[in-house]
C-alpha positions in Angstrom: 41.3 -20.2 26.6 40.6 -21.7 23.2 40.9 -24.8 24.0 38.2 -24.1 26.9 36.2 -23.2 24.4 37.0 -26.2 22.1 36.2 -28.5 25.2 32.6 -27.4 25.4 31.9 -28.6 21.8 33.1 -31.7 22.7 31.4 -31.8 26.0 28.3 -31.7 23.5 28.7 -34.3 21.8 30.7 -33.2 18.8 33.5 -34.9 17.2 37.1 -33.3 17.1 36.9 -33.4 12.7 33.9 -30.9 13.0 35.2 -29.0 15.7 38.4 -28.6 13.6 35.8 -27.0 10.7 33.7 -24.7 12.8 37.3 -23.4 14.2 38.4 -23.0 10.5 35.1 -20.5 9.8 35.8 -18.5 13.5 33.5 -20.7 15.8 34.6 -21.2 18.8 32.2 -21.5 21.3 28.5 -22.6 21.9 26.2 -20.2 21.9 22.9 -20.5 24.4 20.5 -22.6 22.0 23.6 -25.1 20.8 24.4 -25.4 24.1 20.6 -26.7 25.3 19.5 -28.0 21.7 22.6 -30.3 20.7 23.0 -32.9 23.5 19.1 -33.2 23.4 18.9 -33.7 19.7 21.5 -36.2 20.1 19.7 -38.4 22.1 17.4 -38.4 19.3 14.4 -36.8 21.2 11.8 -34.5 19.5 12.6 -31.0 19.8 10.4 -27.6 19.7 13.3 -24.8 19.8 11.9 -20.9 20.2 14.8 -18.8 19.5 15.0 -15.8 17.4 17.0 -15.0 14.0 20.6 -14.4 14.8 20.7 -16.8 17.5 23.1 -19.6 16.0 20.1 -21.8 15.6 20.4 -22.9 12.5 24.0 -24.9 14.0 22.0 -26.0 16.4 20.0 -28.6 14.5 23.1 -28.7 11.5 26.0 -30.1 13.9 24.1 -33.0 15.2 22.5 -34.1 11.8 26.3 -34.3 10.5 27.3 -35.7 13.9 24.8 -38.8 13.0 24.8 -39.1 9.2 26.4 -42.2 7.8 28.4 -41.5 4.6 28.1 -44.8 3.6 24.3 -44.8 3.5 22.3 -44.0 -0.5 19.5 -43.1 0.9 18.4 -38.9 2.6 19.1 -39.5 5.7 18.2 -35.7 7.1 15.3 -33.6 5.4 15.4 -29.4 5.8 12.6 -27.5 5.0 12.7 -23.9 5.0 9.7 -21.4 3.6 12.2 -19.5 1.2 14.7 -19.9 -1.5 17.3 -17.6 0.4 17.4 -19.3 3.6 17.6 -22.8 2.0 20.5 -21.2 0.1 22.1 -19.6 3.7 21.8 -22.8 5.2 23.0 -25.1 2.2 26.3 -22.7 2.3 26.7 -23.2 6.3 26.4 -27.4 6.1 29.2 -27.1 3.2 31.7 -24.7 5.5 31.5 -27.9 7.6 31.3 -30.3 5.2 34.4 -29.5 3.0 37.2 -32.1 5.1 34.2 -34.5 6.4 34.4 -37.3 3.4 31.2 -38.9 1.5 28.6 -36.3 3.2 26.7 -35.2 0.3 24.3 -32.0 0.3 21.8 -30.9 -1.9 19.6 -27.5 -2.2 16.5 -28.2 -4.2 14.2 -25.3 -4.8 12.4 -23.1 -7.3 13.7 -21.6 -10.3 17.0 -24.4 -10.6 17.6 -25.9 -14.0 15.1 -29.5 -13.2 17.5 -31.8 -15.2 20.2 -30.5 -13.5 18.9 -31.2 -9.9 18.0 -34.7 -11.5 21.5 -35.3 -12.1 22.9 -34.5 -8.9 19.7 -36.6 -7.3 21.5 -39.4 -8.9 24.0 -39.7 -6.8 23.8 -40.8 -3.4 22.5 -37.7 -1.6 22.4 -37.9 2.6 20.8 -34.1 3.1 18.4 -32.1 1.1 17.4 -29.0 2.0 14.0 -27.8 0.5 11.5 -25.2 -0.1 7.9 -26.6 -0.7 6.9 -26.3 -3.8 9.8 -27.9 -5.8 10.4 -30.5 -2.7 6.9 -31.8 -3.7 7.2 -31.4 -7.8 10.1 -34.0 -7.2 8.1 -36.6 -4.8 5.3 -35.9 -7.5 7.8 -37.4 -10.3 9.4 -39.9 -7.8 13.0 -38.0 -8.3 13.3 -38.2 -4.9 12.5 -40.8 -2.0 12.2 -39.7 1.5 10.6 -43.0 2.6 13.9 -44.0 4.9 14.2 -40.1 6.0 15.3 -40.4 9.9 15.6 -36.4 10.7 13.1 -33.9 9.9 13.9 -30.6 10.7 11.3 -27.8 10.3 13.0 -24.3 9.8 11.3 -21.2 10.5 7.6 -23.2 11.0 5.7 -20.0 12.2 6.8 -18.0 9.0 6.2 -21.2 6.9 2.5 -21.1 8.2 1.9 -17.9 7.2 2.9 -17.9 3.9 0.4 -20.8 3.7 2.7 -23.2 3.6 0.3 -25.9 5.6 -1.0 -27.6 3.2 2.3 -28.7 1.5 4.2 -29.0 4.7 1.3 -32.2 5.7 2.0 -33.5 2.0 5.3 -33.7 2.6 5.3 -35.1 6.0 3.1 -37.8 4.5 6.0 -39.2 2.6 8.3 -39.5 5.5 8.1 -42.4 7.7 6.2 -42.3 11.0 9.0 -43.5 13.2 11.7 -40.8 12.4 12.9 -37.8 14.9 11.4 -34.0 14.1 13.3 -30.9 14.9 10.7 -27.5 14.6 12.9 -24.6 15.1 10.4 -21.2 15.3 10.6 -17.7 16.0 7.7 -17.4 17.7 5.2 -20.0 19.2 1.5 -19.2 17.4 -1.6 -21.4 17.9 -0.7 -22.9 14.4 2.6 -24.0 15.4 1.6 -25.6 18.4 -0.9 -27.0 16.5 1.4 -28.5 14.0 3.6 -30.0 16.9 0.9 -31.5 18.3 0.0 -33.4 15.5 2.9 -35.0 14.0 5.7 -34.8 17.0 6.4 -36.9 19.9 6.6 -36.4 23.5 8.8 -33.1 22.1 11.1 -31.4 24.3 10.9 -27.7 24.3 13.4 -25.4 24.4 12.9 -21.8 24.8 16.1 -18.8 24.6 15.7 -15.4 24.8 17.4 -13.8 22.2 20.7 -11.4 22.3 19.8 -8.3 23.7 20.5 -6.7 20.1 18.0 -4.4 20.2 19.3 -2.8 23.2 23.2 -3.9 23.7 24.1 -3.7 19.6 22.3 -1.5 17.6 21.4 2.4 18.0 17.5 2.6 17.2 16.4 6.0 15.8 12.8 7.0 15.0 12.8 9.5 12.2 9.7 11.7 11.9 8.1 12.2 8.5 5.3 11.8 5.5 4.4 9.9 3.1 4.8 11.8 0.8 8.2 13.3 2.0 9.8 9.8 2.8 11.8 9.1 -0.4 13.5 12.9 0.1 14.3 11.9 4.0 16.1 8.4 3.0 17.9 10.3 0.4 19.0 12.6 3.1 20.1 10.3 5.6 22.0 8.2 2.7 23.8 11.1 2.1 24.5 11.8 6.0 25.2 8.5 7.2 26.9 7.1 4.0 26.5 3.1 5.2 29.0 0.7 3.7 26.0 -2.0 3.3 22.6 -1.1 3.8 19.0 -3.2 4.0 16.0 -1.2 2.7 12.8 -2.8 4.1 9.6 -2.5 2.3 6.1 -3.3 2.7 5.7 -5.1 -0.4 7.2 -5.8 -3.7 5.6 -3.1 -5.8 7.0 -0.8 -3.3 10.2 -2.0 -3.2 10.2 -1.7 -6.8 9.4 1.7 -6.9 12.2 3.0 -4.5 14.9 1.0 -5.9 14.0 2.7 -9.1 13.9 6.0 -8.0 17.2 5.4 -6.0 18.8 4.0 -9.1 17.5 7.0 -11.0 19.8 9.4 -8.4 22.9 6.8 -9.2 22.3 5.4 -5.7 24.1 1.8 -5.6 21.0 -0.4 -5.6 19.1 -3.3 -6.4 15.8 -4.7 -5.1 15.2 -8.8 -3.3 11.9 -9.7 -3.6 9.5 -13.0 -4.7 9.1 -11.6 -7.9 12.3 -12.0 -9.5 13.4 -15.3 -10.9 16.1 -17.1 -9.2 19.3 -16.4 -11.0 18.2 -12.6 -10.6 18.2 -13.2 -6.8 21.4 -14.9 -6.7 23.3 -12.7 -8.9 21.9 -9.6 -6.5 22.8 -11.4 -3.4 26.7 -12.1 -4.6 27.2 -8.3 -5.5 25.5 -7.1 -2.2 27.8 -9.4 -0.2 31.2 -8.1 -2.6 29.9 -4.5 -1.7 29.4 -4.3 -5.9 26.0 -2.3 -4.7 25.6 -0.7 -1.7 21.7 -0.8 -0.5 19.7 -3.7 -0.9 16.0 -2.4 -1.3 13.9 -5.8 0.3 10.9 -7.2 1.8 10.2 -9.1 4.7 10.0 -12.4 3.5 13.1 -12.1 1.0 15.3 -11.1 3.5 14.3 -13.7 5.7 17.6 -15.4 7.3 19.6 -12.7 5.2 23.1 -13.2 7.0 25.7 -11.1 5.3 28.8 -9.6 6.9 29.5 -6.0 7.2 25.8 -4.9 7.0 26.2 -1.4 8.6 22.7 -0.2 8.5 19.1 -0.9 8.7 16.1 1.8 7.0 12.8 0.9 7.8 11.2 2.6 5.1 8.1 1.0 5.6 6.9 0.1 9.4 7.1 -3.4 10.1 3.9 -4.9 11.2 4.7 -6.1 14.8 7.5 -7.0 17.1 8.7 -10.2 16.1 9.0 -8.3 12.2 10.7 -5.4 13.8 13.7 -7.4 15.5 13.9 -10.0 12.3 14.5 -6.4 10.2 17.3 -4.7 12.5 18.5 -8.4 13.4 20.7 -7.6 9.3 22.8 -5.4 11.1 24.7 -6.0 14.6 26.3 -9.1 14.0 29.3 -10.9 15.0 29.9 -8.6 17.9 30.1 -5.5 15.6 27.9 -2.4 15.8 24.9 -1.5 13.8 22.0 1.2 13.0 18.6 1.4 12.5 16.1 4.1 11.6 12.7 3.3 11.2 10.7 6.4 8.8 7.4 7.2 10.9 4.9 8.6 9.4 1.5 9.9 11.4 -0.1 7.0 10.9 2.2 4.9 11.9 2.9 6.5 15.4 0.7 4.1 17.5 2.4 0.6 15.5 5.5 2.6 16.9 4.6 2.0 20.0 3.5 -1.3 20.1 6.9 -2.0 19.1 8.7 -0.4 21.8 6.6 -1.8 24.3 7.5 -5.1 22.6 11.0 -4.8 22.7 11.0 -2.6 26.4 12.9 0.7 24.8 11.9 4.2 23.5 13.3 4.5 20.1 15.4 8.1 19.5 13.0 10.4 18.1 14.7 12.7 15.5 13.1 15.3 13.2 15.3 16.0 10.1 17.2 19.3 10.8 16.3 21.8 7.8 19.3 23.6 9.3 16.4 25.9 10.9 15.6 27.6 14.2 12.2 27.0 16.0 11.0 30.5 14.8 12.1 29.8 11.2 10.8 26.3 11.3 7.3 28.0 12.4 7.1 31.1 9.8 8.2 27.9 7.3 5.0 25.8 8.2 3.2 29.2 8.1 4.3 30.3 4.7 3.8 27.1 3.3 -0.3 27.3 4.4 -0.2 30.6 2.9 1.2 29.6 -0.3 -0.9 26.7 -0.5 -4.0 29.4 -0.1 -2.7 31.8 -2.5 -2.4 28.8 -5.3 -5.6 27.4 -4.7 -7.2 30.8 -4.9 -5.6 31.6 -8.1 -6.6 28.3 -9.9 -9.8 29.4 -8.7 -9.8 32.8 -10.1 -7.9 31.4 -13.5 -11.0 28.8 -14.1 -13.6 32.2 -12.7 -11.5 34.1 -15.3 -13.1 32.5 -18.1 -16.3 33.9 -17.9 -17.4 32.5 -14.9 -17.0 35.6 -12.7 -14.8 36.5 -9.8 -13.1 34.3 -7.5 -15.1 33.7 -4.3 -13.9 35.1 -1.3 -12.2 32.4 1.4 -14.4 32.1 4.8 -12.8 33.3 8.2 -14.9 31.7 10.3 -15.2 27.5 10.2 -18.4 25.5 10.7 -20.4 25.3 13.5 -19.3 28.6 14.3 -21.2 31.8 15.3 -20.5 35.0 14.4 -22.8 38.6 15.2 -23.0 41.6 12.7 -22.8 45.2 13.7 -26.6 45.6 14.4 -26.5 42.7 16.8 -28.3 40.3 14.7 -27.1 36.3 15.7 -26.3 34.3 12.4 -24.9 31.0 11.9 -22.9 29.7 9.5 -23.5 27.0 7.9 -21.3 24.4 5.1 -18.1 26.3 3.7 -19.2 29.8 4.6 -17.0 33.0 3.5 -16.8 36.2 4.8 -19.8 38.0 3.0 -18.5 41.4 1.9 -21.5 43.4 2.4 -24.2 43.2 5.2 -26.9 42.8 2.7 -25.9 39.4 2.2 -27.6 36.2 4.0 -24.6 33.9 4.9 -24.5 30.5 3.1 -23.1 28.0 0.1 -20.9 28.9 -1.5 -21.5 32.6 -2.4 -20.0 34.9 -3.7 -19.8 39.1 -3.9 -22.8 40.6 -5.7 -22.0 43.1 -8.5 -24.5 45.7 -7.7 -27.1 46.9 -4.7 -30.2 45.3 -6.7 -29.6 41.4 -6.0 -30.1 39.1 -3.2 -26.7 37.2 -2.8 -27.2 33.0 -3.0 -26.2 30.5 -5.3 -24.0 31.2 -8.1 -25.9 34.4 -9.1 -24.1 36.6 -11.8 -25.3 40.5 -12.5 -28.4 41.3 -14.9 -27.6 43.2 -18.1 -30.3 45.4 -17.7 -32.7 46.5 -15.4 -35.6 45.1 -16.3 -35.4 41.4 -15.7 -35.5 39.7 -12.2 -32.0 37.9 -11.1 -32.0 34.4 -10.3 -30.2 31.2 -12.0 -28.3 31.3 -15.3 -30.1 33.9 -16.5 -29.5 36.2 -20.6 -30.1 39.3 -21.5 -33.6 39.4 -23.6 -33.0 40.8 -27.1 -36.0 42.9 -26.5 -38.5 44.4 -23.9 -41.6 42.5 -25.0 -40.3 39.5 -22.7 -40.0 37.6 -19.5 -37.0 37.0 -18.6 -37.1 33.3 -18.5 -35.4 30.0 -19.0 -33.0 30.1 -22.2 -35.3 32.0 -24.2 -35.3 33.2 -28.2 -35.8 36.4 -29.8 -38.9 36.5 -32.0 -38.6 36.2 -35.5 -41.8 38.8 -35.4 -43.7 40.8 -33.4 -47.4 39.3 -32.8 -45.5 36.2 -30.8 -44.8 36.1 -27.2 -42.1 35.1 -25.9 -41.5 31.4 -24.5 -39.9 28.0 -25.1 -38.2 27.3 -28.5 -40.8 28.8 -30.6 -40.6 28.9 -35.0 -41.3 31.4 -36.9 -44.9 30.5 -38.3 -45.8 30.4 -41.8 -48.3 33.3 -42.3 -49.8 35.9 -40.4 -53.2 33.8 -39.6 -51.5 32.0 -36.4 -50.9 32.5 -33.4 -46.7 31.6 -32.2 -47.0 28.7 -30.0 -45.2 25.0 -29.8 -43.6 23.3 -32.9 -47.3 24.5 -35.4 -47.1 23.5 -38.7 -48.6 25.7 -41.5 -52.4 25.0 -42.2 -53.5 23.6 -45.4 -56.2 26.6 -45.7 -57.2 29.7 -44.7 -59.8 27.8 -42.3 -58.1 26.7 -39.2 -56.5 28.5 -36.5 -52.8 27.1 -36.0 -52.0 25.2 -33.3 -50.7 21.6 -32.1 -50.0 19.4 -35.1 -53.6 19.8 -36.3 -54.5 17.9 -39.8 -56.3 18.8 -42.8 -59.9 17.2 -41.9 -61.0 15.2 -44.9 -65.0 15.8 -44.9 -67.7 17.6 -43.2 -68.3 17.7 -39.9 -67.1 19.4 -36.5 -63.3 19.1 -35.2 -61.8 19.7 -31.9 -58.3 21.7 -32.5 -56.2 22.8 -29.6 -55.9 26.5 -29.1 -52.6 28.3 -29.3 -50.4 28.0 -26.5 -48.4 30.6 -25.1 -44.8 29.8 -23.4 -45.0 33.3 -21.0 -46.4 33.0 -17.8 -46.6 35.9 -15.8 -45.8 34.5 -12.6 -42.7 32.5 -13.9 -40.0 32.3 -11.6 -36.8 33.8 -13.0 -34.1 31.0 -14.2 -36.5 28.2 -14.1 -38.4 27.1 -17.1 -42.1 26.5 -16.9 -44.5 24.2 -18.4 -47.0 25.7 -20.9 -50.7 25.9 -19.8 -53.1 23.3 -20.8 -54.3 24.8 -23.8 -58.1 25.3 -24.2 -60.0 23.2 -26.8 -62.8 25.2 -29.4 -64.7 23.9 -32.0 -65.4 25.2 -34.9 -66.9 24.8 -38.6 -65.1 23.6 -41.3 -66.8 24.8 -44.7 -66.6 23.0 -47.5 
């Protein structure tokens, strides 16, 4: 039976030496997009592969570059590009496995965050494959470091997440310094307008490809949508760490900050942990990969693009703590767990607004996910009178921050409505009212429905607005209104006791000088016995007739209570001034 198996690598095109090597790492048959990819890439056509992550596509396009590299050659022979530092790393690892008993087949990883003089030093040598990540691929063809002018394979890794990390731009740099007659491989999840696009423009006559993934999501791995909240999702992780107790876990996160943030709070609660993301620099992401894949932490708290290609063995479970954002995402996530013919997990934490992405994604992948609630250890009844005591509580506290803040001289808490808006309610004599805004239940039937009002303290008021009981009987209630200090006053705006008694009342009156003037505005004290006070009147300097404003009095009789009122134009006289 083996050797059956053997036979169909060979039947493809592959050389017994390599065969020997992918027996050596447990390979020992073909799988669907190695079967249809290798004996086309070895006739040296153009290729557009759509296969998803998990697939054995990345031997696909790495068994017949090392079937046709020539170890004698200086020059690269066979360019990888791949949109992260991770999956240039996976791959990098994979074309070594292979390459350990083949002689003079040299590989190189160049991307971000490596020691420059050290990559130039191994550059030195004769290199046949690189495999790059933009950004440092082109800081080396910017310093002429590297030479891809003789390059004769180009394979494109993972083009549809390349283009949407924005890779575009670099990507047509790159391909600029590549010959025009050479062969180019784009491998791709999925098959987007920009792909296509991309194909179009720098392939020829390309042969496509197209294999439908492993039925993971169906055969492999038990899918179970866990109902919570936002704010309650960090306590229902914790609680199905504790019930599941994976051996190695993926965390997936929306974003970096986030992922941050849990992988804090698990490693607060001595949860085994560490975080992947773009953030860190590259020896932090290598150091955190080798202890997740020696089991020296146990959850590895990641995004999307971080844990893109992430291949390591024994991965039990998946958490979705975060939604993913469509199909493609959702398969790529649980894709961590499931492999090599074992088992896996995956809960995805819902939250209500993610309910409708929910279904998207089984409609995507054809399969209603397990829903599961998590058990409180409750019956129905109890869960009920829960949720109900809970509403109550959260009543009772808000009601008693009210009445603490009331407490401080600001009157009694307000009553809480029983009726909501829009509704309509009748008294006992039959009378229709409506509420209106955040009504309460008035407690009296001499009280108009409205605002935010509140109990009156005696018979005598009107209830409305924020009204507060009158010291004494003899003012009218309304507004923020004091007690006057004596009975010779309107009640009126934020009035001051007379300093004596031939003033009335109104505005922030002074006390005036002598006993010739009458109490009005800010007066000043007249040079001589001559003048009546009033306005800021001047000592006239010679004869003659002079027009001085009459005294102005801040009472009104018709004031309205709480509100304070403009003085009345004062009258004008004119009088003699003797010499």
């Amino acid at each position: 039976m083996e050797m059956a198996k053997l036979t169909d690598f060979l039947r493809l095109g592959i050389h017994k030496e390599l065969i020997d090597a992918l027996q050596a790492n447990g390979i020992t048959e073909p799988t669907p997009i190695q079967e249809k990819a290798i004996p086309v890439v070895l006739e040296g056509k153009d290729v557009i592969a759509q296969a998803q992550t998990g697939t054995g596509k990345t031997l696909a396009f790495v068994l017949p570059i090392l079937e046709k590299a020539d170890p004698q050659a200086t020059h690269v022979q066979a360019l990888i590009l791949t949109p992260t530092r991770e999956l240039a790393l996976q791959i990098t690892a994979e074309v070594k496995k292979l390459t350990e008993k083949l002689e003079d087949i040299q590989v190189l990883a160049v991307y971000g965050g490596q020691d420059v003089n050290q990559q130039l030093r191994k550059l030195a040598r004769k290199i046949q494959v690189v495999i790059a990540t933009p950004g440092r691929l082109l800081d080396h063809l910017r310093r002429g470091t590297i030479d891809l002018s003789q390059v004769s394979m180009f394979v494109l890794d993972e083009a549809d997440q390349m283009l949407h990390m924005g890779f575009l731009p670099e990507v047509e740099d790159i391909m600029a310094n590549t010959p025009f007659e050479k062969q180019t491989l784009l491998f791709s999840a999925t098959m987007s307008e920009q792909v296509q696009a991309l194909a179009k423009r720098f392939m020829q006559k390309p042969e496509n490809i197209k294999v439908q993934g492993k039925r993971i999501t169906l055969e492999d791995i038990r899918q179970i949508a866990v109902e919570t909240t936002d704010r309650a999702k960090q306590a229902t992780l914790r609680s199905l760490l504790d019930e599941v107790r994976p051996f190695l876990a993926v965390i997936f996160c929306r974003t970096k900050r986030r992922a941050s943030t849990l992988n804090a709070a698990l490693q607060g609660l001595d949860y085994m942990s560490d975080e992947l993301h773009g953030d860190l620099s590259q020896a932090k992401r290598e150091d955190v990969m080798k202890r997740f894949r020696e089991a020296r932490i146990q959850y590895l708290v990641a995004t999307d693009v971080a844990a893109r290609g992430l291949d390591v063995e024994g991965v039990t479970h998946v958490f979705n703590y975060d939604i993913p954002e469509d199909v493609d995402s959702y398969i790529h996530r649980i894709g961590r767990t499931g492999r090599a013919k074992e088992k896996g997990t995956a809960f995805t934490l819902v939250a209500g607004k993610d309910w409708g992405q929910l279904r998207e994604i089984e409609e995507g992948i054809n399969l209603s996910l397990e829903r599961r609630e998590m058990d409180r250890g409750e019956s129905d009844d109890q869960k009920k009178q829960t949720r109900q005591q809970r509403s109550e509580t959260g009543r009772a506290k808000k009601d008693d921050r009210r009445g603490d803040k009331q407490g401080r001289g600001k009157g009694k808490p307000a009553e809480r409505r029983q009726q909501g808006s829009g509704e309509r309610r009748r008294d006992g004599e039959g009378r229709q009212e409506k509420d209106r805004g955040f009504e309460r239940n008035p407690k009296e039937r001499d009280r108009a429905v409205g605002g935010f009002e509140r109990k009156p303290k005696d018979g005598n008021r009107a209830a409305g607005g924020f009204d507060r009981k009158p010291k004494d009987g003899s003012r009218a209630t309304g507004g923020f209104d004091r007690k006057p200090k004596d009975g010779n006053r309107a009640a009126g705006g934020f009035d001051r006791k007379p300093k004596d008694g031939n003033r009335t009342a109104g505005g922030f009156d002074r006390k005036p000088k002598d006993g010739n003037r009458a109490a009005g505005g800010f007066d000043r004290k007249p040079k001589d016995g001559s003048r009546a006070a009033g306005g800021f009147d001047r000592k006239s300097s010679g004869s003659g007739k002079k027009q001085v404003a009459a005294p102005r009095s801040s009472a009104r009789p018709n004031a309205t209570p709480g509100k304070r009122t403009s003085p009345a134009p004062a009258k004008r006289t004119s009088r003699k001034k003797s010499r």
